[in-house]
C-alpha positions as CSV (number, residue, x, y, z in Angstrom):
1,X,0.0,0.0,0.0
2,X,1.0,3.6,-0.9
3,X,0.6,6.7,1.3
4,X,0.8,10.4,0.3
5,X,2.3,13.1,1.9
6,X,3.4,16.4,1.2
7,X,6.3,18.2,1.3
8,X,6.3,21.9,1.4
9,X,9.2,23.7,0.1
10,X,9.8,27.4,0.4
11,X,9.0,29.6,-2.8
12,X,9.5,33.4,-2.8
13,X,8.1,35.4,-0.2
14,X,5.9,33.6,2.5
15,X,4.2,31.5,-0.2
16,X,4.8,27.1,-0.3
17,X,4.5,24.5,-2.7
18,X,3.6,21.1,-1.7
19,X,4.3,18.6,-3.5
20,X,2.9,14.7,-3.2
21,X,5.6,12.5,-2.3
22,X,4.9,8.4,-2.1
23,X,5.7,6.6,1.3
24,X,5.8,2.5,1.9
25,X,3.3,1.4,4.8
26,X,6.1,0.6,6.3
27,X,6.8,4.3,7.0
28,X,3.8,5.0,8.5
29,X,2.7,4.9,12.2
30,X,-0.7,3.5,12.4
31,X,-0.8,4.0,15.7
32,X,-1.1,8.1,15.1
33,X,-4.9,7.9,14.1
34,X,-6.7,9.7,16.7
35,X,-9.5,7.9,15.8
36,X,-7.5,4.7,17.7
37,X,-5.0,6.5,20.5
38,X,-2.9,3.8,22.0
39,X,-3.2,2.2,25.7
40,X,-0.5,1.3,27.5
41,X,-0.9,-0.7,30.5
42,X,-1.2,1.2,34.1
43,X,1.5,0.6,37.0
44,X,-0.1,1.4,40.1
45,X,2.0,1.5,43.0
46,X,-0.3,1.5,46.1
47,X,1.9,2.5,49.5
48,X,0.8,3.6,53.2
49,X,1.9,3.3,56.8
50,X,1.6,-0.5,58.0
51,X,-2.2,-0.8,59.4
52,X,-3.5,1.5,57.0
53,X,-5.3,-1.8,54.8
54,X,-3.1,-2.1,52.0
55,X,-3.2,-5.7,52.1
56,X,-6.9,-5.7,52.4
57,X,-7.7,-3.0,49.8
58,X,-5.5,-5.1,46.9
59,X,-7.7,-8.1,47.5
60,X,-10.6,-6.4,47.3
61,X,-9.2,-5.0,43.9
62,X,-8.4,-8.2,42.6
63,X,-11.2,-9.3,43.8
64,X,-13.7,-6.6,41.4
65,X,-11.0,-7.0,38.2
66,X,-9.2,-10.4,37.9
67,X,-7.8,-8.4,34.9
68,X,-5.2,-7.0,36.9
69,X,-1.5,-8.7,37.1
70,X,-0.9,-8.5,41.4
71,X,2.9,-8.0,42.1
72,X,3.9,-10.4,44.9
73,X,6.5,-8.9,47.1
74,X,9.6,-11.0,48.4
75,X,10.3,-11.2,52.0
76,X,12.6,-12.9,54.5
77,X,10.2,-12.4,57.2
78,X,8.5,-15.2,58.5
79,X,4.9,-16.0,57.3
80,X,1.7,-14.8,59.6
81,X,-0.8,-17.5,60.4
82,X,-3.7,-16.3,57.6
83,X,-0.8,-15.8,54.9
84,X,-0.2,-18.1,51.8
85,X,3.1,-18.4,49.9
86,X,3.5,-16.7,46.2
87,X,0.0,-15.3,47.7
88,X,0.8,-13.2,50.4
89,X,4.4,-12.8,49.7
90,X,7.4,-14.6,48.7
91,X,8.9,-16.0,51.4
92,X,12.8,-16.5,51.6
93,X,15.3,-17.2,54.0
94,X,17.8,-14.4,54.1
95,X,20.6,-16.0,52.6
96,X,18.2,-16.6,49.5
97,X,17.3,-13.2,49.7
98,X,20.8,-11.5,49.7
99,X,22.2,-14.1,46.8
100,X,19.4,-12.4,44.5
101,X,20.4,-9.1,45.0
102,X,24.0,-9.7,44.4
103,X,22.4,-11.2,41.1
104,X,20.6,-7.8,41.0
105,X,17.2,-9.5,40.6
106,X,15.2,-7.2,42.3
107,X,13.3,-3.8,40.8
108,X,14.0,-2.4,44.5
109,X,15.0,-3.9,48.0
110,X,15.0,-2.7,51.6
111,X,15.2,-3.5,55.0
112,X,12.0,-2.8,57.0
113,X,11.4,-3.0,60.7
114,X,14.6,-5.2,60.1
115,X,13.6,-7.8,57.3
116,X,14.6,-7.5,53.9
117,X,11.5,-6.9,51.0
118,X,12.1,-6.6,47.7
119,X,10.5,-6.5,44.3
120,X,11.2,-9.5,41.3
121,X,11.9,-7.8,38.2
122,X,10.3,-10.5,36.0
123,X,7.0,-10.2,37.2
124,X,6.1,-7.0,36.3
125,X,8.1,-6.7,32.8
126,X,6.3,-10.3,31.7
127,X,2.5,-8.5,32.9
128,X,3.3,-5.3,31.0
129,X,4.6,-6.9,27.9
130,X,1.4,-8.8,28.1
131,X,-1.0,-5.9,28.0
132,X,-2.2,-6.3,31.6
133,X,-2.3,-3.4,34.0
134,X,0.0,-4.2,37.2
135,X,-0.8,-3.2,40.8
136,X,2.1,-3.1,43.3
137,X,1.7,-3.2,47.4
138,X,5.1,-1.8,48.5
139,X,6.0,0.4,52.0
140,X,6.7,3.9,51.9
141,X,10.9,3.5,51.2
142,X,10.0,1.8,48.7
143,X,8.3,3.6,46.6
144,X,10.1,6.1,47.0
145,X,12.9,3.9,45.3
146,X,10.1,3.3,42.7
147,X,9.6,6.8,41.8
148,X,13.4,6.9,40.8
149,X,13.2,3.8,38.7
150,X,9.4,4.1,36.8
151,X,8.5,8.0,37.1
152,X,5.9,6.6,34.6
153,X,4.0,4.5,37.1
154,X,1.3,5.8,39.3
155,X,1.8,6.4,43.5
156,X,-1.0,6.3,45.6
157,X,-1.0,6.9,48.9
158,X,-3.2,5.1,51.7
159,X,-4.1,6.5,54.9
160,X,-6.3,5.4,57.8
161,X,-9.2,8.4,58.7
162,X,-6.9,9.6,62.0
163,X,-3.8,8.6,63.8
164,X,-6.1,6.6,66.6
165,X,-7.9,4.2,64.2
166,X,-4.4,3.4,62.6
167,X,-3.2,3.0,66.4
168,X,-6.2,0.7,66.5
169,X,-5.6,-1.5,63.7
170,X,-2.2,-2.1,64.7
171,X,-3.1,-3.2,67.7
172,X,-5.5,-5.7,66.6
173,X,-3.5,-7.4,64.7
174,X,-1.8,-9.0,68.2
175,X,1.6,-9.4,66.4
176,X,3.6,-6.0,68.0
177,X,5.0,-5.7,71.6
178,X,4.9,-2.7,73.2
179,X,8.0,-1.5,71.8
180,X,7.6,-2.4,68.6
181,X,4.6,-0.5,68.4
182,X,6.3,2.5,69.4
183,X,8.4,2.2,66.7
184,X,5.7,1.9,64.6
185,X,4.1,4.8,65.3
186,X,7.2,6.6,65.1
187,X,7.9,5.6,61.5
188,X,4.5,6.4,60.7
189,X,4.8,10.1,61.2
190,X,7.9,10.2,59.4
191,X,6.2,8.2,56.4
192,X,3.4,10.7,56.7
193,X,6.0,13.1,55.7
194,X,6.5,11.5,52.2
195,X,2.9,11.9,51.2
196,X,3.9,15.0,48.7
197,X,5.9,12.3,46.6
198,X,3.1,10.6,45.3
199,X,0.0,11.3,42.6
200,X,-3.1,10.5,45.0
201,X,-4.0,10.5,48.3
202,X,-6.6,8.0,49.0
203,X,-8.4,7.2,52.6
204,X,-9.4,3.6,53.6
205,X,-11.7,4.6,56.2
206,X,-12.8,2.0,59.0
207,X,-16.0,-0.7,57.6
208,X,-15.7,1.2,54.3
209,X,-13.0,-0.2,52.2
210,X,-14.8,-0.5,49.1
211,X,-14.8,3.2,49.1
212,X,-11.1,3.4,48.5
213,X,-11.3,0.2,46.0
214,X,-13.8,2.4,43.9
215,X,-11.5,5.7,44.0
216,X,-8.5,3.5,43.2
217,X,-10.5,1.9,40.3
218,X,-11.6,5.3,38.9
219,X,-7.4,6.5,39.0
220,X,-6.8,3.3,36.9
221,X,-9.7,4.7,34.0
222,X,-8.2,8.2,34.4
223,X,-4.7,7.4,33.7
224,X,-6.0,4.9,31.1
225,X,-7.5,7.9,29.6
226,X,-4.7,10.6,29.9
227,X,-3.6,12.1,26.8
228,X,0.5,11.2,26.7
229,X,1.4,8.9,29.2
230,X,3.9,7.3,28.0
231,X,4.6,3.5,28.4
232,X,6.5,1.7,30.9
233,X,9.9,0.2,30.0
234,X,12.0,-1.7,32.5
């Protein structure tokens, strides 16, 4: 098939000539009719304080669009009771953990409340060459590691409704002593500090998580929709 284009040369004065010129298919990007824009998948990273519900407001995600590719963090903390392995997390021993960053395996590492976590690199570069949209679960350090290495993905931040109901939640959960918690609390408010680093801001407020599902489902559509995104190479 043969395209024409035109190509204007300058005549005297302000006045141009166009004239046709023949170009292969070939030579032609389709995918500039704006009749048919192009989608690239969405990268959602989803971060927050620990008790906020990010764990909670994921599966609910997954749980509304199966459509989404769910990043599984790596971890060489040991499992809770209620979670599943290559569910939950991936769970390593520490000298595992270590010998795949030395093989620089991981998208981003850290050590939090002193355990290593860490993101696979193949998991997400297999779901976006696929065409799937990817949501991420990660802690505040690292996403802020994220933002260096994907500026092109989108940061959301989750918060509980006040600084009580978070105390609350963490206390719930049965799994912190007393100085642990403290510590908790303490890296909170300096967490708390990073919410300018990221696009949205989104409250999971207590007995109303599908609230914050919805408002993160309506962020996917709008960046689905934004004119120039660009796509997301790793």
């Amino acid at each position: 098939m043969v395209f024409l284009a035109y190509n204007q040369s300058m005549e005297s004065g302000n006045n141009f000539s166009e004239t046709p010129v023949a170009l292969k298919e070939s030579e032609v990007n389709m995918d500039e009719n704006p009749y048919n824009p192009l989608e690239h998948p969405v990268l959602i990273v989803i971060s927050g304080p620990s008790g906020v519900g990010k764990d909670t407001v994921v599966r609910n995600i997954l749980q509304k669009r199966d459509d989404f590719h769910f990043v599984i963090t790596a971890t060489d903390r040991p499992a809770r009771a209620d979670e599943i392995e290559g569910v939950d997390y991936f769970f390593l021993t520490t000298e595992n953990f270590e010998r795949m960053i030395e093989a620089g395996e991981f998208l981003e590492h850290a050590v939090v409340h002193d355990c290593y976590k860490g993101v696979p690199k193949w998991q997400i570069r297999e779901a976006l060459n696929s065409g799937r949209d990817v949501i991420m679960r990660v802690d505040p350090q690292g996403a802020a590691t994220l933002r260096r290495l994907i500026p092109e993905a989108t940061f959301i931040f989750l918060l509980a409704e006040s600084e009580k109901e978070l105390s609350e939640r963490l206390k719930a959960r049965n799994s912190e002593t007393s100085v642990s918690f403290d510590l908790r609390m303490e890296i909170t408010k300096e967490e708390l500090k990073r919410i300018d680093e990221f696009d949205y801001c989104v409250v999971n407020r207590s007995g109303r998580v599908q609230e914050a599902v919805e408002q993160i489902l309506a962020i996917v559509t709008a960046e689905r929709c934004r004119v120039g995104r660009p796509p997301i190479i790793l």
